[in-house]
C-alpha distance (Angstrom), angle and dihedral (degrees) to the residues before:
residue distance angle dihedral
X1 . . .
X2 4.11 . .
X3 3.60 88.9 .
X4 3.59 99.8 49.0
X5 3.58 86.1 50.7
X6 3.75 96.2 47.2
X7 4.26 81.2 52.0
X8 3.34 90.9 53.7
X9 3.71 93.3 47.7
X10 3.86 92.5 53.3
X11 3.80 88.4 47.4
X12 3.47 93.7 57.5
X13 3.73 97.8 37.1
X14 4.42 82.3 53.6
X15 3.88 85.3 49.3
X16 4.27 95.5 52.5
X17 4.17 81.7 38.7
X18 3.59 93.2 58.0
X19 4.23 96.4 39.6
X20 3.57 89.9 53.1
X21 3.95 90.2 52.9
X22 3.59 95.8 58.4
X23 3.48 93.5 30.9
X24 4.16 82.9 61.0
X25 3.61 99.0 42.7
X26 4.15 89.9 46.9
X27 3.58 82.4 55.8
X28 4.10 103.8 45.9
X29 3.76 77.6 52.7
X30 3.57 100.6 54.0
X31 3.33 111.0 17.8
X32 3.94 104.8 33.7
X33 3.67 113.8 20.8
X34 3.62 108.2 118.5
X35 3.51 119.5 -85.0
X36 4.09 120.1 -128.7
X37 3.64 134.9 167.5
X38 4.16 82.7 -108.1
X39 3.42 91.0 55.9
X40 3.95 98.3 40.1
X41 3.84 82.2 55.8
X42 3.65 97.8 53.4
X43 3.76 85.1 55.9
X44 3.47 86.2 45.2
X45 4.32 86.0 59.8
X46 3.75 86.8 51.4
X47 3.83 100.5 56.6
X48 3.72 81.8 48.1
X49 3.96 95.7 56.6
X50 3.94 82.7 43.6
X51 3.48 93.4 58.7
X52 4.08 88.9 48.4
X53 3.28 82.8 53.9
X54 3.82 103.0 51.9
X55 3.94 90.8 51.3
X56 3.63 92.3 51.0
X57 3.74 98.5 52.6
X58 3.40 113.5 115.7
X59 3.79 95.1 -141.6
X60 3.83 124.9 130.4
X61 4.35 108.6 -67.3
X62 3.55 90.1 4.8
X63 3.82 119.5 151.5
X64 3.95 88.2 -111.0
X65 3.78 90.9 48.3
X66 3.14 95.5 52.3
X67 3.99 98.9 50.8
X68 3.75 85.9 44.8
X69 4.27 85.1 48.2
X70 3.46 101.1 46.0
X71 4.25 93.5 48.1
X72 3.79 89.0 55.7
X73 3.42 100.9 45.9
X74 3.98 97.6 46.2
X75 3.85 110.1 -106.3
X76 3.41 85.7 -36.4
X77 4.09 130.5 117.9
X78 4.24 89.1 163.0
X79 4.11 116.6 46.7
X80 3.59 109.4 -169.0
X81 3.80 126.1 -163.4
X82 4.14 101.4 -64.6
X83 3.31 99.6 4.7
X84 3.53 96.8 101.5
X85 3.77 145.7 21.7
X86 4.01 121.8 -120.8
X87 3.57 113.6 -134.3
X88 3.36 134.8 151.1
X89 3.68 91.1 5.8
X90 3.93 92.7 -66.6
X91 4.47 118.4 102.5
X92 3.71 92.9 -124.3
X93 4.06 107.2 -155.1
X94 3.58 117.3 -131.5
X95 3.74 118.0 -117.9
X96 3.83 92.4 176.5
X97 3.27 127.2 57.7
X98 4.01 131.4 -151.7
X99 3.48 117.9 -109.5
X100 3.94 104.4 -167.7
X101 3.65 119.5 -111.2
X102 4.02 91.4 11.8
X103 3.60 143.4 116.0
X104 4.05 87.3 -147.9
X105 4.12 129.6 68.1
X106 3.64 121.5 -156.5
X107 3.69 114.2 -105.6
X108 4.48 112.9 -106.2
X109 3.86 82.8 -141.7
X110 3.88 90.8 -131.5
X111 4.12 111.3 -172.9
X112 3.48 135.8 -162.6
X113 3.82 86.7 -122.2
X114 3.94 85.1 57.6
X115 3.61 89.2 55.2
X116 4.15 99.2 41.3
X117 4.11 83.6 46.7
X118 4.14 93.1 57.8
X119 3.65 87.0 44.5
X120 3.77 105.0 51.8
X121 4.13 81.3 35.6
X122 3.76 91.9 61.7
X123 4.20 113.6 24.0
X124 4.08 88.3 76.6
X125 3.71 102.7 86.4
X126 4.20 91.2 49.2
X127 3.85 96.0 37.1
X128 4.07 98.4 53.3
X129 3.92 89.5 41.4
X130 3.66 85.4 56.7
X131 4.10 95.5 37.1
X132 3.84 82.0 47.6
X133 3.70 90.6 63.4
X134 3.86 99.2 39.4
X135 4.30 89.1 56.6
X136 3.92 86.0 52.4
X137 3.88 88.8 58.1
X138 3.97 91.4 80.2
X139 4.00 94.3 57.9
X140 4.22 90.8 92.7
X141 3.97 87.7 35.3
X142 3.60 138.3 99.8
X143 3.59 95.5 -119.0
X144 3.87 138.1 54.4
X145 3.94 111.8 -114.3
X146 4.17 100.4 -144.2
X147 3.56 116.4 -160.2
X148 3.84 140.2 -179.7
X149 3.73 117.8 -114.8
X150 3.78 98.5 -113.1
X151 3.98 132.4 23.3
X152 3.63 124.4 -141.4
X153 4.03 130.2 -143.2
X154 3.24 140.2 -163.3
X155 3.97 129.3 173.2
X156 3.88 111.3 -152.1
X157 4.50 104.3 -160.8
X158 3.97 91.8 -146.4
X159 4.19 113.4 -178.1
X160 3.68 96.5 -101.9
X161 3.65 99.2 19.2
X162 3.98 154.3 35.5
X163 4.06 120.4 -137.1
X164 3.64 118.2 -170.3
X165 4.34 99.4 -163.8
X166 3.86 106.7 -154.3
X167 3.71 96.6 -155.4
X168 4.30 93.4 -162.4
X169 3.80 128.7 146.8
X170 3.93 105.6 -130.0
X171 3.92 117.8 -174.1
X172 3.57 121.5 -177.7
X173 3.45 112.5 -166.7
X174 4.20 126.0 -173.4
X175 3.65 105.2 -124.5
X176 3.91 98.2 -140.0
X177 3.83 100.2 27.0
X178 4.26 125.0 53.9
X179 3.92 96.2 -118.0
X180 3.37 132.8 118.8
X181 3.85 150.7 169.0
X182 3.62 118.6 -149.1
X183 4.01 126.7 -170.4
X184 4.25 125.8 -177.3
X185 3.58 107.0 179.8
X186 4.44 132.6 44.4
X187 3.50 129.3 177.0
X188 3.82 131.1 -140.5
X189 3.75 116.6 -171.4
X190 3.54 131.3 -167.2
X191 4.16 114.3 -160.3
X192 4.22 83.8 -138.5
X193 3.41 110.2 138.5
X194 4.26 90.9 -152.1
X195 4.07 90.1 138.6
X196 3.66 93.6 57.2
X197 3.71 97.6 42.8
X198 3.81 88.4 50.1
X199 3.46 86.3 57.8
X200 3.70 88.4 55.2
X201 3.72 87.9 47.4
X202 3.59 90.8 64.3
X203 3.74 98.7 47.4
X204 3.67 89.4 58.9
X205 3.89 94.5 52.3
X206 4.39 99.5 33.1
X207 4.23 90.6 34.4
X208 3.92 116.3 -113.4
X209 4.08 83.5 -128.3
X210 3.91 130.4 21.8
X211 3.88 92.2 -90.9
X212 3.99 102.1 63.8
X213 3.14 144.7 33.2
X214 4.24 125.9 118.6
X215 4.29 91.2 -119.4
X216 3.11 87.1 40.2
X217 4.05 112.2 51.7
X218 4.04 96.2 -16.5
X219 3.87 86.3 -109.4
X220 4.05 141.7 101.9
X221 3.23 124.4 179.9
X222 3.93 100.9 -148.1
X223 4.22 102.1 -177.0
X224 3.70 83.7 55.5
X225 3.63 103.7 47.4
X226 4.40 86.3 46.0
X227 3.68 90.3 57.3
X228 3.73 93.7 46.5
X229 3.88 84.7 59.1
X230 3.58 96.0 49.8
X231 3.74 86.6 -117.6
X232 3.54 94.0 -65.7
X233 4.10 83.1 135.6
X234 3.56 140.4 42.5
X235 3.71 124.6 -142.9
X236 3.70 122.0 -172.4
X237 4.08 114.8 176.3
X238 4.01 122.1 -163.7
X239 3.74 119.5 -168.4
X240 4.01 105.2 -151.5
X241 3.86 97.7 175.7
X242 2.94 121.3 -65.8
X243 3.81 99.0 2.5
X244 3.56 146.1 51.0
X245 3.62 138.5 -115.5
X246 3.73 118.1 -161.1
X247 4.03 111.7 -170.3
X248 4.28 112.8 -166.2
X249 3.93 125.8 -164.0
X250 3.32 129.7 179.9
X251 4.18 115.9 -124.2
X252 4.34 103.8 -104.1
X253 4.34 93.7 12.9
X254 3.86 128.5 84.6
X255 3.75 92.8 -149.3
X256 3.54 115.7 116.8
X257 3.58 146.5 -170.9
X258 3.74 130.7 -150.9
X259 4.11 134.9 -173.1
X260 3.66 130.9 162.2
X261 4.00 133.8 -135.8
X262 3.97 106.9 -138.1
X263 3.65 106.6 -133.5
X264 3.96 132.1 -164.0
X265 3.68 115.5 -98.1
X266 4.11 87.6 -140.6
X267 4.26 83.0 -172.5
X268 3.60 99.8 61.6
């Protein structure tokens, strides 16, 4: 029994032996490797993936949520009472109008500004939980991360993109030498194509010719518009009594866009 337990003993010391190794070379490498401006800007690259990273979480409020929000719901991040249509679990905004006793509804007059407004208006709370976390990163490192008290965002709806611009001065500074590395602006970009299917949008409610157009005759003729455009878009149109629901894609990307048309319940 005296020599199992002196085994044991060894086995255990061997075990503690081997932890403190690795728990000494993690530390050389993170804690005392030497600091240069090369290596400050490698760190630099990392923050900038983390970033990436933040805006593409899918978490509640995130920047990715609400791109993916505010393409299903029509423009719209907010759906007040009879503003919008729900269908197929999703509020749909209106961005027609009923005009009684016509064919025609009267355009909401929905803007990309609108939409880059709600965005910037409601990424904050996510982002600087998530920038909060990234500055603490540097506390078990052998530099200083430096940050400005308050970061600033601004979405930018392109045609075949989305860029979030996370205007944020970032110093890292070594903790036993005086260099640094400093950065102010980073750029998350979402291949979503929500400026170009806007566009698309507003063909189907102004008319892309003088025959069509939903505020303009209460009609589009979708198989005709997707041959125009070579099939670079897709067009699918439900009729939910009494509205419409006009879904848009984008040939080769899965983001989509959605509105409604509010019709006149003639039965009521």
């Amino acid at each position: 029994m005296g020599k199992r337990g002196q085994v044991t003993l060894f086995v255990i010391l061997g075990i503690v032996i081997v932890v403190l190794v690795a728990l000494f070379l993690i530390g050389r490498k993170t804690i005392f490797m030497p600091v240069t401006t090369e290596s400050l800007e490698g760190e630099m690259e990392s923050i900038k993936e983390a970033i990436i990273s933040c805006g593409y979480d899918n978490s509640l409020n995130s920047p990715n949520s609400l791109l993916q929000a505010i393409g299903k719901q029509g423009g719209y991040l907010e759906t007040p009472e009879g503003t919008y249509i729900l269908y197929a679990d999703n509020k749909i905004s209106y961005l027609c109008y009923n005009i009684p006793d016509k064919e025609s509804c009267s355009n909401r007059m929905l803007t990309l500004k609108n939409m880059e407004d709600q965005l910037n208006e409601n990424v904050g709370y996510f982002m600087d939980s998530c920038l909060n976390e990234i500055k603490n990163t540097g506390n078990l490192k052998s530099y200083n991360i430096i940050v400005q008290d308050k970061p600033n965002y601004q979405f930018v709806i392109r045609p075949d993109s989305v860029v979030l611009n996370v205007n944020w001065l970032v110093t890292l500074k070594g903790k036993s030498k005086d260099i640094s590395v400093s950065e102010d602006k980073f750029e998350v970009m979402f291949d979503y194509p929500l400026g170009n299917l806007y566009d698309v949008s507003q063909e189907v409610i102004n008319g892309w010719d003088v025959f069509s157009g939903e505020a303009v005759s209460g009609n589009f003729d979708t198989l005709t518009y997707m041959l125009a455009k070579k099939g670079e878009y897709k067009l699918y149109l439900k009729k939910p009594y009494p509205d419409k629901v006009y879904t848009i894609t984008k040939e080769g990307n899965e983001y989509i866009f959605q509105f409604a048309i509010q019709g006149e319940n003639r039965f009521a």
